[in-house]
Phi, psi and omega in degrees: 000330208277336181319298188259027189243322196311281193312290214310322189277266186340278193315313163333294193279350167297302169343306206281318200275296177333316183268352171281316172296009182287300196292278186262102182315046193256167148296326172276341168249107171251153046100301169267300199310272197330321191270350180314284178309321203282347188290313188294325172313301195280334160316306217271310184321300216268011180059303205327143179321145094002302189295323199287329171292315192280329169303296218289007150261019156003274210309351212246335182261346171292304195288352162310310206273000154301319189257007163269299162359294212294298188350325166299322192295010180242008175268318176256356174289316193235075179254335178287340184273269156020302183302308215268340171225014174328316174290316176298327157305282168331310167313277200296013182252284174309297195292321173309324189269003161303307168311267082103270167284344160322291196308322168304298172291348188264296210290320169282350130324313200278330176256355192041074181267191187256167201278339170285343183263335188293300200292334150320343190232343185282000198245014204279358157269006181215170235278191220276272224282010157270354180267342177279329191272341168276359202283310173322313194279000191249031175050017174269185204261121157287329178307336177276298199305293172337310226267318204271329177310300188334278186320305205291329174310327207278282192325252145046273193315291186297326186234044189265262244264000161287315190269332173285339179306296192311299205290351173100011177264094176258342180306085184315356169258329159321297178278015155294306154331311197278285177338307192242021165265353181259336159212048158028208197286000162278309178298335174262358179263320168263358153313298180312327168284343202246345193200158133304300187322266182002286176334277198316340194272344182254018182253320191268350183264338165282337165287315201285307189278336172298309178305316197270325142344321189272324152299299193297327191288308196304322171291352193251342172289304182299319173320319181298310183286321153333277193296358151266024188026000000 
């Protein structure tokens, strides 16, 4: 049943929670999260398979990878402001994912975790599937690394432009910048409801930290393993 209950219950509950973030402006009801929980809710009630929810939404995972695409078009909507400041992005893109993984490997030293699960969690800011395969060449779990992308997008989404409020990042490209060097494309999606700017800057800061990660996390991981012998 759940096979062909899936795509109606996903939209349904998407909908439903969109026109509820209409009425109430909060950060805990997003968009992704709630229909999420609530999907896992009704799994868990009903027994129902997983697997038969995850078939019977295919077709919603095809159109995912259309709608990471379309993230250009607000890229080329702001390619001239872009142009003008590219390098400066690039920089400040690199250094988060400096920051990023650096903080990991510092905190997972500090705690001695084991190094397969540190290269599993260092790749926890850019999208499931560069996060799985750099996570993979650095001998880490992909499936931990997916999962924790997930958690950090939700978070990101709900509580990011609450927390850029607070620090006083009112600038819009700046925060489009913070979003999507910090929750990838759950973050740029939700950059996209509040601006275009926002959209385009995070949409290009999510490319930009998916690349330089992708350099950067595997030498500073072995560096890491060095220096703990």
């Amino acid at each position: 049943m759940m096979l062909w209950l899936a795509i109606p219950l996903t939209a349904a509950l998407y909908l439903a929670v969109k026109k509820l973030a209409r009425h109430y402006k909060s950060p805990l009801i997003n968009t992704i999260m709630l229909p999420a929980l609530l999907i896992i809710g009704v799994l868990v009630l009903t027994g129902q398979d997983s697997s038969a929810y995850q078939a019977g939404t295919k077709p919603l995972n095809l159109l995912l990878e259309l709608a990471v695409v379309a993230f250009a078009l607000p890229l080329y909507q702001q390619a001239a402001k872009i142009r003008q400041q590219l390098w400066p992005i690039v920089l400040c893109c690199s250094i988060s994912v400096l920051i990023s993984v650096g903080t990991t490997l510092l905190l997972g030293g500090i705690l001695h975790a084991q190094p397969q699960l540190l290269a599993s969690i260092a790749t926890k800011s850019i999208t499931t599937p560069l996060a799985m395969s750099v996570s993979a060449t650095m001998g880490g779990i992909p499936a931990i690394a997916a999962g924790l992308v997930i958690i950090v997008g939700m978070m990101g989404a709900i509580i990011g432009f609450p927390v850029l409020k607070i620090a006083g990042v009112t600038h819009p490209e700046a925060q489009g910048l913070a979003m999507g060097a910090s929750a990838h494309a759950i973050g740029t999606g939700a950059a996209a409801e509040v601006g275009p700017v926002q959209g385009a800057f995070a949409s290009l800061a999510m490319v930009v930290c998916g690349i330089a990660t992708a350099l950067l996390a595997p030498p500073l991981f072995h560096l890491y393993l060095w220096l703990i012998g």
